[in-house]
RODREN-450535 format. One record per residue (C-alpha): residue number from 0; residue in one letter; y, x, z. Coordinates in steps of 0.25 Angstrom, whole numbers, plus 5000, padded with zeros to 4 digits. Each point is the difference from the previous one (the first is absolute). Layout:
<sites>
+------+------+------+------+------+
: resi : resn :   yy :   xx :   zz :
+------+------+------+------+------+
:  NUM :    A :    Y :    X :    Z :
...
+------+------+------+------+------+
</sites>
This chain:
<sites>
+------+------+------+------+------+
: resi : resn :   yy :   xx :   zz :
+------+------+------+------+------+
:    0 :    X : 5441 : 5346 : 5432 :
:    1 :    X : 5012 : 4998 : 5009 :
:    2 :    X : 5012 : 4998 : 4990 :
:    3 :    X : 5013 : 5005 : 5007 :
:    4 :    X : 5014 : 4998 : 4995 :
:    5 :    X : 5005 : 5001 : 4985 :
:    6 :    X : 5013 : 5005 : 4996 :
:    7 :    X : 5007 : 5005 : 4991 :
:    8 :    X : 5003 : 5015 : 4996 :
:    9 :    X : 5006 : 5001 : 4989 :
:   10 :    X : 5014 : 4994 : 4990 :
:   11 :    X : 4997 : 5000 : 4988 :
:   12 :    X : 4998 : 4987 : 4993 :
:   13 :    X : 4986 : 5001 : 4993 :
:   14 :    X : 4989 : 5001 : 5005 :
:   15 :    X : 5002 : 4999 : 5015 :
:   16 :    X : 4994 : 5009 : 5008 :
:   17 :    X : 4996 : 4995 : 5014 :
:   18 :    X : 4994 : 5008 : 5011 :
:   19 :    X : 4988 : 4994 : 5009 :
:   20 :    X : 4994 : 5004 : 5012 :
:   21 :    X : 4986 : 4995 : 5008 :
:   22 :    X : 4989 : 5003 : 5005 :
:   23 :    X : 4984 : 5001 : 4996 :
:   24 :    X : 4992 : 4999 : 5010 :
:   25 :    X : 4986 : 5005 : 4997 :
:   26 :    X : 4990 : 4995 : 5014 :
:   27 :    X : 4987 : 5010 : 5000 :
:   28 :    X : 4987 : 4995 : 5006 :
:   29 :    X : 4989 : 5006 : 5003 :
:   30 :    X : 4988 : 4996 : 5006 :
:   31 :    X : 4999 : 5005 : 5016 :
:   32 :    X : 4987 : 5007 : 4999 :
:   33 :    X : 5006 : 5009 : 4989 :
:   34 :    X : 5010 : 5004 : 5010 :
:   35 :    X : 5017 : 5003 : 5002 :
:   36 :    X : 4997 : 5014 : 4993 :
:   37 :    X : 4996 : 4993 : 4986 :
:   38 :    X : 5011 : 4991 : 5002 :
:   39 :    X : 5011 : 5010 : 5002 :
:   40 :    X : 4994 : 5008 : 4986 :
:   41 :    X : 5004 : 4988 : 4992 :
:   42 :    X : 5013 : 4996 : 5007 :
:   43 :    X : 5003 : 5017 : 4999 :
:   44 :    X : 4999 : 4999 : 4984 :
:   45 :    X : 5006 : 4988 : 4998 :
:   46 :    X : 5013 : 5005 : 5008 :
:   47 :    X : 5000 : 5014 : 4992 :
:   48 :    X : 4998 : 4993 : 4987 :
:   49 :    X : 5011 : 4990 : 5003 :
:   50 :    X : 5010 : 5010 : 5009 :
:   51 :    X : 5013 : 5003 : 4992 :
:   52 :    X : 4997 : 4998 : 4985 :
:   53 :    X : 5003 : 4992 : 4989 :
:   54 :    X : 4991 : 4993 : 4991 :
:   55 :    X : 5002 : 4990 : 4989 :
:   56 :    X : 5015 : 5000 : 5005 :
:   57 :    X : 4997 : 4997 : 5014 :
:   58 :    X : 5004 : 5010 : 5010 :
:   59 :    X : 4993 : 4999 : 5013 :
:   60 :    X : 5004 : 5006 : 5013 :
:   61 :    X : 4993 : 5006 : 5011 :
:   62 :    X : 4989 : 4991 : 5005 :
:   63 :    X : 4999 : 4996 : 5015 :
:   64 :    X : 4984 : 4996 : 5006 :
:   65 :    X : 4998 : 4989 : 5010 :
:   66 :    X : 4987 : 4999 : 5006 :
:   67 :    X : 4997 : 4984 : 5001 :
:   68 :    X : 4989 : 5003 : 5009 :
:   69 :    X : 4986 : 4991 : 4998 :
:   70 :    X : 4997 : 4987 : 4992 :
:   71 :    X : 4998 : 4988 : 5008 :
:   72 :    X : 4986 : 4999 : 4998 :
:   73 :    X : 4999 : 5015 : 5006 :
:   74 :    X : 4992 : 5006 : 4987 :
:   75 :    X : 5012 : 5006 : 4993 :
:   76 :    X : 5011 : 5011 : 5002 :
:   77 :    X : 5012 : 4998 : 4993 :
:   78 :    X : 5013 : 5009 : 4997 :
:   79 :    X : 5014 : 4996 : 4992 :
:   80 :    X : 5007 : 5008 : 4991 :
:   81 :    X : 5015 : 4996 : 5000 :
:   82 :    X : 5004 : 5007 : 4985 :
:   83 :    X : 5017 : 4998 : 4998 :
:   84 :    X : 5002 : 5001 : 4986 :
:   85 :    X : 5012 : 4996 : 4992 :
:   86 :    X : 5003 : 4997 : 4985 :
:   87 :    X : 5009 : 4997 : 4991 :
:   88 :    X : 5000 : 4989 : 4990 :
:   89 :    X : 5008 : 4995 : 4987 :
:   90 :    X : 5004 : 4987 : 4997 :
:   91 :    X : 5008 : 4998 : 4986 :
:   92 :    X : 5006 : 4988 : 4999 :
:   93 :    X : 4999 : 4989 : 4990 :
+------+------+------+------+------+
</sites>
């Protein structure tokens, strides 16, 4: 998880609402003699699951895919999901 900035989005004085944004990165590996097309499957519905919803109060955007390419020891294929969310939080002070 990649935590972005924090600020606050509203003015009232209890509970404070503050918005965050970030990233989850999910990385998906697969074996290379299972091939990119099993690969690309997986990364496929993780992006639709997670492109533009909300869930549990956390509103995801639209998903980007970078193919990292092969591990170092040549065996595994590996893609990232980059997943921008944002949620807000409440704080009440004491």
């Amino acid at each position: 998880i990649q935590y972005g900035p924090r600020e606050r989005v509203d003015i009232s004085a209890r509970p404070a609402r503050y918005r965050v944004r970030g990233n989850l990165i999910v990385s998906v590996l697969t074996q290379i003699t299972d091939g990119m097309s099993s690969l690309l499957t997986i990364v496929d519905t993780i992006s639709d699951h997670f492109n533009s919803v909300t869930i549990s109060g956390i509103t995801f955007r639209t998903p980007t895919v970078s193919q990292v390419g092969r591990s170092s020891d040549g065996l595994w294929w590996r893609v990232d999901i980059s997943l921008p969310y944002i949620a807000d939080e409440l704080f009440t002070s004491r």
